[in-house]
C-alpha positions in Angstrom: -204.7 10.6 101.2 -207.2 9.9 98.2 -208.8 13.5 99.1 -205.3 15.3 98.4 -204.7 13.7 95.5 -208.4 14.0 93.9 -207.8 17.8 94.6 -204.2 18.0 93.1 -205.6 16.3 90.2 -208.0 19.2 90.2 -205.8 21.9 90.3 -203.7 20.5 87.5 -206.3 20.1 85.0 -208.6 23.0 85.6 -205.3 25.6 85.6 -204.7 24.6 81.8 -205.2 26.9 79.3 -205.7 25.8 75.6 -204.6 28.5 72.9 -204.3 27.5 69.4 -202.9 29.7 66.3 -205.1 32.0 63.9 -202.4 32.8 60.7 -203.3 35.7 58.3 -205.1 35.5 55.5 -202.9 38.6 53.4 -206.3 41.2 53.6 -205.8 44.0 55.3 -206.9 47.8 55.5 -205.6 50.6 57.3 -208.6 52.1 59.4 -208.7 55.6 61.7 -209.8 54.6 65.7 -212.5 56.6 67.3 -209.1 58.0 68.7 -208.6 59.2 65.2 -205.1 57.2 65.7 -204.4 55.4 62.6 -203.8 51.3 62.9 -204.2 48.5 60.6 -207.2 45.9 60.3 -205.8 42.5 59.7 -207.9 39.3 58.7 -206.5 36.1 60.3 -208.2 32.4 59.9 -208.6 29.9 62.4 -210.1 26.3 61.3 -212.4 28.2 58.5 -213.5 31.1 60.6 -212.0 34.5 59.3 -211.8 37.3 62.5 -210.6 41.1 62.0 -208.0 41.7 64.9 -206.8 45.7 64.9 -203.0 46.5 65.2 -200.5 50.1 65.4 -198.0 49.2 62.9 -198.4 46.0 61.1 -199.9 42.7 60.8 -198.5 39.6 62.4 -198.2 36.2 60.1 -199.7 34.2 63.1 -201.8 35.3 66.4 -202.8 33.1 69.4 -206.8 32.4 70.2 -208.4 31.2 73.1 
């Protein structure tokens, strides 16, 4: 009995996936692809680290980070 729930316990807390929320920071650019598509550039911040993230049409107000 201890041995099924020491593995359930386990399962549960290694299946948990923490995301958290990056927001944009207003700069932007519109870029060509290698594709020579044109998309947007958008610069989000998460906890004082500023990323680029690439998107077709616009830029979200908030984007979820692993």
């Amino acid at each position: 009995m201890k041995k099924y729930l020491i593995a359930i316990l386990i399962l549960l807390t290694s299946s948990y996936v923490f995301a958290a929320t990056a927001f944009f920071t207003g700069n932007q650019r519109q870029v060509q692809t290698v594709t020579y598509q044109w998309a947007w550039e958008c610069e989000y911040n998460y906890a004082g680290n500023k990323f680029w993230r690439l998107f077709k049409n616009s830029c979200p107000s908030s984007v979820e980070v692993e």
